[in-house]
N, C-alpha and C positions, 0 to 999 in steps of 0.2 A: 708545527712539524712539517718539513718540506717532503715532496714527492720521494726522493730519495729514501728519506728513512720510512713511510709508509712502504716502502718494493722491501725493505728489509724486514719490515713486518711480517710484510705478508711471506716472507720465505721461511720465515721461523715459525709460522703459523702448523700445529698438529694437526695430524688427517684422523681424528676420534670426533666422535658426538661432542656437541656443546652450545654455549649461548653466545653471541659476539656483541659488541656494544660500539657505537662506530660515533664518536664524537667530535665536537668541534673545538675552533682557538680556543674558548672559552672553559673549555672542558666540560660543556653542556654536553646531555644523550641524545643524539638525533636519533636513531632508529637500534633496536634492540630485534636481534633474532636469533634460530636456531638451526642448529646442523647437524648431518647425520657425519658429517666429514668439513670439519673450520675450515680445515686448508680450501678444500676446493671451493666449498660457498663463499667465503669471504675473498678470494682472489679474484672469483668470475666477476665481481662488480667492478675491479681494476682492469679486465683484461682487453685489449687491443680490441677493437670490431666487436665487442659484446653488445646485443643488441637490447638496451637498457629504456624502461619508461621515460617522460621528459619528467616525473615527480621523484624517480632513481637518478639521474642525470644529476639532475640538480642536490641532491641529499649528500653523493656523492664529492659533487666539488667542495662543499664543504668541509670534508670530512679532513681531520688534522690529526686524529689519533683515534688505534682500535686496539678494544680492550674484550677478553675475554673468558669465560670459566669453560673451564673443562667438568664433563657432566660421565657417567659410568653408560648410560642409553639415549635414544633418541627422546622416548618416552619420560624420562629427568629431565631435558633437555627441554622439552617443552613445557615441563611446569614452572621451571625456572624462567623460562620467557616469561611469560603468562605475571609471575611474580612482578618481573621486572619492567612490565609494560606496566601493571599498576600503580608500581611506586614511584616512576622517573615521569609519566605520562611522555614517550618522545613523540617528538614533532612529528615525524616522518611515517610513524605505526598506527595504521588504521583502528580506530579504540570507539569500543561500545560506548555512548555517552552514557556519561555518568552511571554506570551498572554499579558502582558499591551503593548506590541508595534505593535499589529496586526493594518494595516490600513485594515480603512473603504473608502466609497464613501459616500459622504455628497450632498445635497442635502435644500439648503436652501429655506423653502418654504415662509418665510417671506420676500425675498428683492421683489424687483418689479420683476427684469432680474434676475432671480437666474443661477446660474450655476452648473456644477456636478465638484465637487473637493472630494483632496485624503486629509484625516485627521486621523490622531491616536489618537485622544480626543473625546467622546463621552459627548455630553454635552445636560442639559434639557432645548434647548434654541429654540425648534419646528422643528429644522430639523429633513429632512428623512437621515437616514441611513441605509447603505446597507453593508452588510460583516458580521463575520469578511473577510478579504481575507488570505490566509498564507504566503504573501509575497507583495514586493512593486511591482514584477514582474504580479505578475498573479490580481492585480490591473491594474495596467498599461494595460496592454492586454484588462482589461474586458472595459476599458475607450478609448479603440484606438477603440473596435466594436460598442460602442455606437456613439463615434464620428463619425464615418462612416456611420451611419446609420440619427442620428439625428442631426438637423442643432443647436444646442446651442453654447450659446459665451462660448470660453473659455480662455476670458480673465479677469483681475480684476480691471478693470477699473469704472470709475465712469458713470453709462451712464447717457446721458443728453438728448441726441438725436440732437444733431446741431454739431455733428463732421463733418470739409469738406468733410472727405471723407472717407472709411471704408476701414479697413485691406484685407492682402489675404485672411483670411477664408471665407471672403465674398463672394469674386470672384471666389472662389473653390467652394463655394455651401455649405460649415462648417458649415456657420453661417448666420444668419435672417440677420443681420445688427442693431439689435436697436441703436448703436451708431450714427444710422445714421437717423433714426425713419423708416427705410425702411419696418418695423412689427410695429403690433399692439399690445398691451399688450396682448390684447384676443389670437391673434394666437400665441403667443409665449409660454405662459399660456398652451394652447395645447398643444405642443411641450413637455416640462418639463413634462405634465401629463401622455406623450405617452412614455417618456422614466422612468417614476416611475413606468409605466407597466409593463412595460418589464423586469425591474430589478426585479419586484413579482414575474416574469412566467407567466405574465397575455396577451404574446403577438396576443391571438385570440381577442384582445379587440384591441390592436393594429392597428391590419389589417382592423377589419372592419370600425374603424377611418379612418384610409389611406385611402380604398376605397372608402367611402365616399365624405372624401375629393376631392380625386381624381374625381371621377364621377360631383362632383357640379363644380367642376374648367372645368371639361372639356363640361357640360351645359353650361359656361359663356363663352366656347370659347376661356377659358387662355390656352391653349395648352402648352406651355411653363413651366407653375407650373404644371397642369395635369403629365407631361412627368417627375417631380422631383420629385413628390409623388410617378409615378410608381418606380422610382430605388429606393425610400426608401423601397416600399412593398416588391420588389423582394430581395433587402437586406433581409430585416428581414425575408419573407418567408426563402432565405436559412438559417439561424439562426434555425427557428425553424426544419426544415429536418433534420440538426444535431443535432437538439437535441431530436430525437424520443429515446425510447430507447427497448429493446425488450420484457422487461416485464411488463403487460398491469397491470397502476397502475390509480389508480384515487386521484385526489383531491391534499393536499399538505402536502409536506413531509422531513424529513430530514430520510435518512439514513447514519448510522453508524457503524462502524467495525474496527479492527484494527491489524494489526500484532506487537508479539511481540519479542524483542528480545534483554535477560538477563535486562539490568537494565533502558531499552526504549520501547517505545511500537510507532508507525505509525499509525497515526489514519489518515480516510477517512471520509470523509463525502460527501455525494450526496444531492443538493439538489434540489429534487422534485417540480414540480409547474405547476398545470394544466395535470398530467403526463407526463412530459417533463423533464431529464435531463437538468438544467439551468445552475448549475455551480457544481462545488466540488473544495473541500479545505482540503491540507492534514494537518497533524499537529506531531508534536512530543513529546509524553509526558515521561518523564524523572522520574525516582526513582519508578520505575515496577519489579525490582527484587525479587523475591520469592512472589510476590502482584497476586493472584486470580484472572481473567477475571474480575469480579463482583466486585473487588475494582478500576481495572483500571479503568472497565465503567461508574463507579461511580464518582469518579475521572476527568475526563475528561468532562461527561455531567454538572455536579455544576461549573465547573471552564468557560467550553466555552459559554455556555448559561449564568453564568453571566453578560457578556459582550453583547452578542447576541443583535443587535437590534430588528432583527426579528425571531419569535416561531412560529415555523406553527405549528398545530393542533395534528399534530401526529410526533412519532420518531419511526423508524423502528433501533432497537438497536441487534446486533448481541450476545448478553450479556445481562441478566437482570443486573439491579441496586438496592443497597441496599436503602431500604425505601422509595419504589418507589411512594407511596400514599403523604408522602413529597415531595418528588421531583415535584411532576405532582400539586399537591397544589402551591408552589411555580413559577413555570411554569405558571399557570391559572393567580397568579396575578400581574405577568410581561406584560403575553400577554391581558390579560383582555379578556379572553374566555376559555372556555374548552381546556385541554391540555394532552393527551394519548401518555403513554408509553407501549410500545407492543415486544415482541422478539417472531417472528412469524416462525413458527415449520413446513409449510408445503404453499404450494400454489406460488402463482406467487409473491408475500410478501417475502417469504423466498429467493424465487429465487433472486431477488434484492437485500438482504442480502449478499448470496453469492456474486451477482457480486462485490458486493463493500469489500467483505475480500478480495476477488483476487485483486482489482488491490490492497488493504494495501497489501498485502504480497508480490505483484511485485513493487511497489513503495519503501518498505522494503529494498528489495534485489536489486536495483538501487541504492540506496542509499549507501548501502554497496558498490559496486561496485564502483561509485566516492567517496567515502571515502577511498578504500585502492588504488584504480587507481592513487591517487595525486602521485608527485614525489618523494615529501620528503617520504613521507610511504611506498611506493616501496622500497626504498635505504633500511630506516632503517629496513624494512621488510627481504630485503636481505643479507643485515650485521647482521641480528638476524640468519637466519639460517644457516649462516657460520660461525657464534662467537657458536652455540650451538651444531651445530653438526658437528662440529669438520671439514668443508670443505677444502679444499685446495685454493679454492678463490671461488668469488661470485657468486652463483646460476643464472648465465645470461638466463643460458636455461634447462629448467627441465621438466621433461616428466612426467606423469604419469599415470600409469595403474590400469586398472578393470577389472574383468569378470563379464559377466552376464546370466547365465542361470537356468531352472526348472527343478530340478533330473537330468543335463546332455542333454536337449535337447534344440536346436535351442542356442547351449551356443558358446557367442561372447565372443572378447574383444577387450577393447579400448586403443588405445593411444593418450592422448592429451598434447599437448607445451604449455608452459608460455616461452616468450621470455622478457626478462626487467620484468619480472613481469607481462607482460599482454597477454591474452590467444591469440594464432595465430592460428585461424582453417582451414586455408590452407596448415596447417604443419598435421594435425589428421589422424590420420590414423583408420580402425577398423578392424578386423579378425573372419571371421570364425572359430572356432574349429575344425580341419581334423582328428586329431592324439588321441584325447582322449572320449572314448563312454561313462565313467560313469560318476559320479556326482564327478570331483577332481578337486575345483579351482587349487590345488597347480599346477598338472599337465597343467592345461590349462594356467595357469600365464607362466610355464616355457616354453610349447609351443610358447605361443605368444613372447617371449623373445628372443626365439631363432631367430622366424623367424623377427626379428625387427634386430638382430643384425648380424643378416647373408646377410643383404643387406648393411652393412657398407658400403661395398669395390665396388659394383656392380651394384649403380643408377643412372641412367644415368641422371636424374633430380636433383642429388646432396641431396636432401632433407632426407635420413636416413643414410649420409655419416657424417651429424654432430654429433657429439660426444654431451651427455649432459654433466652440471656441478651436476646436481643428476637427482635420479631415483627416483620418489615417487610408492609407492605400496600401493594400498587400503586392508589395513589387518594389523598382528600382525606379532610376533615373526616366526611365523611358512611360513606365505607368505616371509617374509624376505629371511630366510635362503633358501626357495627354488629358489627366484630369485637368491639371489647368485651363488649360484650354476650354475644355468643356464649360466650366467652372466663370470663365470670364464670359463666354459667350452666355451662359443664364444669368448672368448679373450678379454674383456670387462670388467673383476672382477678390474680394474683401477678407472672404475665408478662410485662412491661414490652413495648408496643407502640405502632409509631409508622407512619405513612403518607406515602408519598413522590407528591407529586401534579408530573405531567408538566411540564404546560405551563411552568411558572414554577420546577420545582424546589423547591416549596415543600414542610419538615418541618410534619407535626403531630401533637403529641406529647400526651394526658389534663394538664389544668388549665391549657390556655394558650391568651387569647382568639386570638391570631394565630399563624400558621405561623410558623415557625421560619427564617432564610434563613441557608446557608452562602454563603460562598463559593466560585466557581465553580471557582477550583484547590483547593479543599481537600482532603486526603486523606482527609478522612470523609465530607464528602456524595460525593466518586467511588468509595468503596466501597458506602456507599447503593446510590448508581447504577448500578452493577455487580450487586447485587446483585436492587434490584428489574428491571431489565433483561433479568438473565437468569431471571428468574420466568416473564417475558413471552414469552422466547424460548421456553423449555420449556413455556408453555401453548399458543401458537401453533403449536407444532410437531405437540402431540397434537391441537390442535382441528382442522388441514389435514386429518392423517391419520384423525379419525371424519368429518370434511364428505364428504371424498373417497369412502371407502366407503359412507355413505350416497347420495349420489349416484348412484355405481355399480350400487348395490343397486336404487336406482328405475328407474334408464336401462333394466337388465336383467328386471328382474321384467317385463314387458310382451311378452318373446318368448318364446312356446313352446317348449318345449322346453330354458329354459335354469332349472336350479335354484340348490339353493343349494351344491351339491358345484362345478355348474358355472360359478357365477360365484366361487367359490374358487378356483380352478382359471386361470380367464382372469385375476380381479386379480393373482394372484401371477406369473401369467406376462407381463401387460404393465405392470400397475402400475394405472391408470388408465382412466378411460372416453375421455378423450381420446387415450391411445394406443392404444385398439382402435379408435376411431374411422379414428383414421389407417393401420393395418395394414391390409395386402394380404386378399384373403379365404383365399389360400395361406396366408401367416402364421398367419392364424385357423384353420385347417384344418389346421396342422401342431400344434397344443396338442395336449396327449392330452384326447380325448374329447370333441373336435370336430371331426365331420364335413364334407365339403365343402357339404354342401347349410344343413347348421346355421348354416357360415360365412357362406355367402352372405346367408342368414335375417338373420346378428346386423346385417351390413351393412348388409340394406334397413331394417332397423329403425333405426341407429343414425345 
């Protein structure tokens, strides 16, 4: 379809709610969405100077024909998205992987002896469900702590109650035994109800059940049940211990957040109940390249809450959502109550935020790490950097180097090993800078270079006597050629060496007028990057830790009375000048070998 009749399209497009489907020659779905008004959304992606992502850009040129239903709300309009991203999967719509095969925990409240089972079918047949979970693993897990705690059958048999005689879970204390009529419907009934609890977050409701129990069993004298209700309480009491968490939240909640990285994003979710930490579920959502926080979020909350058996009241989202008055409308008439979306800017709300993008961005970066850790990916990683930069054989052992200092002072540097491909930090080494006073990484690189390769011949631990298969340098053209140098002058210019420059990612490798460029999934330049990365990390780490004591050291040399035993003494017992700053003058006064008068001293000085 040419330009022309797409302008036609779009002129005949209605200004009502609906879904648009925007496809290609082929009459493939590239991208599927929703509108409170077709006309205008679907036209702003054609319109002169709109200022459009490079993943819209490109979606766009494709585009050969647009097709679309007209919905009665916005609210219609969005389930019908939702529908139609599942079924057509488009390229261009950022989609939760694979979320139709998420298991749940079921929970049938219609049999007589219901039991807790795992299902990936979510059906309107009166069962509770609980999840999603983001794997059959971290199900498992959450059904081995219930089993532990609560005596349910979990078999699928037919009870009758006249079996001769009852399995081991019986005899282990697992299970009531109804197969055996050893319970009564009523206390089993209980059982099932105290573990629907707990699955909420609801386990202070729990407890007070238990003790209860507990207390009337132990009025009747059944010492024996009394004594099995205690080990369920203290189960579950520890249960809840771990799940305290430090920022004081109330009521019930999902928090969200997610790290991203090029064409995925790592979503977290916490969820809250009673303020308590009850479970979290990570997720990974796929086709986030050049995609806005605000469409991921988007994205991710329509698709997972789809599915969601359970909405609590509120979402703490590290990211607003587009059309969020929709969304929360929809929300309202899934959960059948009021439903608040909130991205909260300040308070112990936010602080909860935060914690849950840290672990997305260390679960993130986990993630990476057993993805390029496999073996096959190592190899090929390693035959990518000797097919590219010209090796002489396979990078078995590669070193790499950083500095790290401010204007020249307290400036280190690091050296770290990759052995096979995976970091050895009993091989790291790090360095002072002795030899050079102003601000010259070149000089301070060749410094360190020197003295790394001046103990070839002379360790008596063998461990700087091995030779690498490269040298990586964190820098460009200009850090290269100084390591060379260095590198020929210790006798060492044999050792193939290359420079991994940040911005751009660009290699530079001895005889090539230009840098080298991988690409950005390759499993040789994300070893590179791994590698020079963590150079950086481990110079950064020793240059905080000399800034900081120097610091200290000046703060402190200005008060009387305080030497160099005694500022040994107070760094090791608070760490920091900033947290003696903050300590009480009591605190200071309870170190050994500070008095209260000295305390008060360090105060008025500090």
């Amino acid at each position: 379809m040419t330009r022309s009749l797409i302008a036609e399209q779009l002129n005949q497009l209605p200004g009502v709610p609906g879904v648009y489907l925007m496809r290609n020659a082929d009459g493939d779905i590239l991208y599927v969405g929703k509108a409170a008004s077709l006309r205008h959304r679907v036209r702003s992606y054609f319109s002169p100077g709109q200022k459009l992502s490079p993943k819209t850009r490109r979606m766009v040129a494709r585009v050969n024909d647009i097709d679309f239903f007209i919905t009665s709300s916005e609210q219609e309009a969005l389930i019908l998205e939702l529908n139609l991203i599942k079924q057509h999967h488009p390229r261009y719509n950022v989609q939760l992987k694979d979320d139709k095969t998420f298991p749940y925990l079921k929970i049938d409240t219609s049999e007589t002896w219901p039991g807790v089972r795992v299902t990936r079918r979510l059906e309107e047949n009166g069962g509770r469900y609980f999840g999603p979970f983001a794997s059959a693993k971290s199900v498992r897990q959450t059904l081995k702590v219930l089993k532990g705690i609560f005596p349910f059958r979990s078999c699928s048999k037919a009870i009758t109650g006249t079996d001769p005689r009852p399995c081991l879970e019986y005899h282990i204390g697992h299970c009531l035994g109804p197969c055996i009529s050893a319970v009564s419907r009523e206390e089993y009934a209980g059982v099932i109800r105290q573990v629907i609890l707990f699955l909420e977050g609801k386990q202070e409701k729990v407890v007070r059940e238990l003790q209860h129990r507990m207390e009337k069993a132990a009025q009747s004298l059944d010492f024996e049940k009394a004594a099995s209700i205690r080990d369920q309480l203290q189960a579950v009491n520890r249960i809840i211990e771990g799940q305290e968490i430090a920022t004081r939240v109330r009521g019930e909640q999902d928090v969200i957040a997610f790290a991203q990285d090029k064409d995925r994003a790592y979503v977290q979710v916490f969820f809250i109940r009673g303020g308590k930490l009850t479970g979290r579920e990570s997720f990974m959502v796929e086709g986030t390249r050049d995609e806005e926080p605000l469409q991921i979020m988007t994205g991710f909350i329509k698709q997972f809450y789809s599915r969601a058996p359970n909405i609590p009241p509120l979402l703490l989202l590290q990211h607003p959502v587009e059309d969020a008055a929709t969304i929360e409308n929809w929300l309202r008439s899934k959960r059948g109550a009021s439903v608040h979306i909130r991205v909260p800017r300040r308070g112990s709300k936010k602080q909860l935020v935060s914690i849950v993008a840290q672990n997305a961005e260390q679960g993130l970066a986990q993630l990476k790490v057993k993805q390029l850790a496999a073996p096959a990916v190592l190899s090929a990683a390693m035959e990518e950097i000797k097919r590219e930069l010209h090796l002489p054989q396979l990078p078995l052992r590669m070193e790499g180097y950083d500095i790290s200092n401010i204007q020249g002072t307290a400036a280190v540097g690091s050296m770290v090993i990759f052995d096979h491909g995976q970091s050895k930090p009993s091989h790291y080494r790090r360095f002072r800078i002795k030899t050079v006073a102003s601000a010259n990484d070149y000089a301070m690189l060749q410094e360190v270079l020197r003295r790394r390769f001046k103990r070839v011949s002379s360790d008596p631990n063998k461990t700087w006597t091995i030779i690498p298969d490269l040298v990586l340098i964190d820098g460009g053209r200009g850090q290269l050629n100084a390591a060379r140098e260095t590198m020929r002058e210790m006798g060492a210019g044999a050792v193939p060496v290359a420079g991994l420059a940040k911005e751009n990612e660009e290699i530079f490798i001895p005889g090539t007028r230009g840098p080298l460029i991988l690409p950005r999934q390759s499993p040789g330049l994300q070893l590179l990057q791994r590698l020079r990365d963590e150079a950086h990390r481990f110079a950064i780490g020793y240059h905080r830790k000399i800034h900081e004591r120097k610091t200290f050291a000046s703060a402190l040399d200005s008060i009387p009375g305080i030497g160099a035993r005694r500022r040994h003494i107070l760094l090791k017992q608070f760490g920091s000048v900033k947290a003696i700053r903050e300590a009480t003058a009591e605190e200071l006064a309870a170190t050994r070998g500070i008095s209260k008068s000295l305390a008060r001293k360090i105060k008025g000085y500090l």
